[in-house]
Structures are given as structure tokens and as C-alpha cells.
C-alpha positions as a printed Julia matrix, in Angstrom:
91×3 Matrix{Float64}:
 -19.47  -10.51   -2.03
 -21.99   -8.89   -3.89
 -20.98   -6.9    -6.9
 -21.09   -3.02   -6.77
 -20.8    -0.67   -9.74
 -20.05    3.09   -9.48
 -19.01    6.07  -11.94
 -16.63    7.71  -10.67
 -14.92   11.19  -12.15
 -11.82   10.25  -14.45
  -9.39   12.13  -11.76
 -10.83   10.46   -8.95
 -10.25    7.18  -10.32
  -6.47    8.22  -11.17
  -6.03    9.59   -8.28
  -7.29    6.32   -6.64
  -4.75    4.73   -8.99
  -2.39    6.41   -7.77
  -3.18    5.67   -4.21
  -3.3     2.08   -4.12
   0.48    1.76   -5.38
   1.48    4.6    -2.92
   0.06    2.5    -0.13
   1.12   -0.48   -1.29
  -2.24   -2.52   -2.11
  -2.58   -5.13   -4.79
  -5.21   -3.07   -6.04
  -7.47   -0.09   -7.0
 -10.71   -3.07   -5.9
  -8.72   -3.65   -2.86
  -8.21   -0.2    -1.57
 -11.57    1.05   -2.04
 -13.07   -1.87   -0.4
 -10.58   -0.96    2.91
 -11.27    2.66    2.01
 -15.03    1.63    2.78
 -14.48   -0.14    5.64
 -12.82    2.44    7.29
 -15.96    4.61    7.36
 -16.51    3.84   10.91
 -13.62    5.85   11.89
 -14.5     8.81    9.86
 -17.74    9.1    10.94
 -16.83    8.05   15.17
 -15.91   12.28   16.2
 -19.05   13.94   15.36
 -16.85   17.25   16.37
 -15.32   17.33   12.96
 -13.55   14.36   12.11
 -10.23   15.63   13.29
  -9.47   12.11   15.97
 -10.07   10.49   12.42
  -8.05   12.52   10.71
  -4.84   12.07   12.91
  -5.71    8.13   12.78
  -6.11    7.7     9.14
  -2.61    9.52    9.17
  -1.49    6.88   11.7
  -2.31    4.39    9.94
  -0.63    5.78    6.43
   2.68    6.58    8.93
   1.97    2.41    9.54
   1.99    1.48    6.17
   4.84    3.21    5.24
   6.84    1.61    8.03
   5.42   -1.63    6.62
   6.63   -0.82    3.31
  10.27    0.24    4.63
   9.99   -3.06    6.28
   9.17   -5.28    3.13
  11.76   -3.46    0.99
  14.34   -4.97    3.74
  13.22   -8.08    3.58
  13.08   -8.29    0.1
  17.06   -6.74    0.03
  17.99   -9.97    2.2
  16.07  -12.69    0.54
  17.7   -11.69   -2.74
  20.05  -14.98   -3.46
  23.26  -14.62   -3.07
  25.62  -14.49   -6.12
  28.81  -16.32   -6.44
  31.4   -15.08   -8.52
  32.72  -18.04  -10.55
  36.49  -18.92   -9.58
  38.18  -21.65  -10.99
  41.94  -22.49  -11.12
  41.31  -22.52  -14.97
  40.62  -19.19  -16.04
  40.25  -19.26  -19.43
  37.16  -18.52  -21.62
């Protein structure tokens, strides 16, 4: 990949910050990049962007179900913790 460098307003790049943990990517680079490739679907309804609208908020609704999903997984693949029991109980 070829290096890109932008300047970018200090909200936008919060808000961007904020984003990429909402959504759940690794990071800011990360979710502009995908942010970027999804300009194909923004720019598909030349009648106002409103099919891209309702897919971009299909595919949030997605990621939050894969979120949901991970949090789950991660629940049950916490080890297990035995509570120590022993006929000798002292200290």
C-alpha cells in the first residue's frame, strides 16, 4: 500500500476515534481505509443516496450483532475457576 497523508479537522478525527471503537475496529487506519472502500455504495443511487443509506445502517445493525456475538464467546472461553477444597482447611 502506498502511503496517504491527510489533515483532517481535530473533531473529525475524534469523532473518527470514536467510531472505530464503537464499531469495533482495531483501528482509526483501519476504519478509514473500509470507510474508503465503501465509496462504491455511497455513490451506486444517484437518486440521493438513500439505498446506501439504509445499507450502511445494515451493515452497522451487522456489526453490532457481531459484537453481541464476540462478547459471548469471550463470556464462555473465560477459564473456569475452581474453588480450592481440601479436607485440610487450614491457612
Amino acid at each position: 500500500m502506498d502511503p496517504l497523508t491527510m489533515r483532517l479537522e481535530e473533531e473529525t478525527i475524534e469523532d473518527l476515534s470514536e467510531e472505530y471503537e464503537e464499531r469495533g475496529f482495531r483501528n482509526r487506519a483501519v476504519y478509514i481505509r473500509w470507510i474508503i472502500g465503501q465509496r462504491d455504495v455511497l455513490f451506486e443511487d444517484e437518486g440521493g443516496g438513500i439505498d446506501a443509506a439504509e445499507r450502511l445502517a445494515d451493515h452497522d445493525d451487522r456489526l453490532d450483532d457481531l459484537d453481541d456475538r464476540l462478547g459471548e464467546l469471550e463470556e464462555q472461553a473465560r477459564p473456569f475457576s475452581w474453588t480450592s477444597r481440601s479436607s485440610d482447611s487450614s491457612p
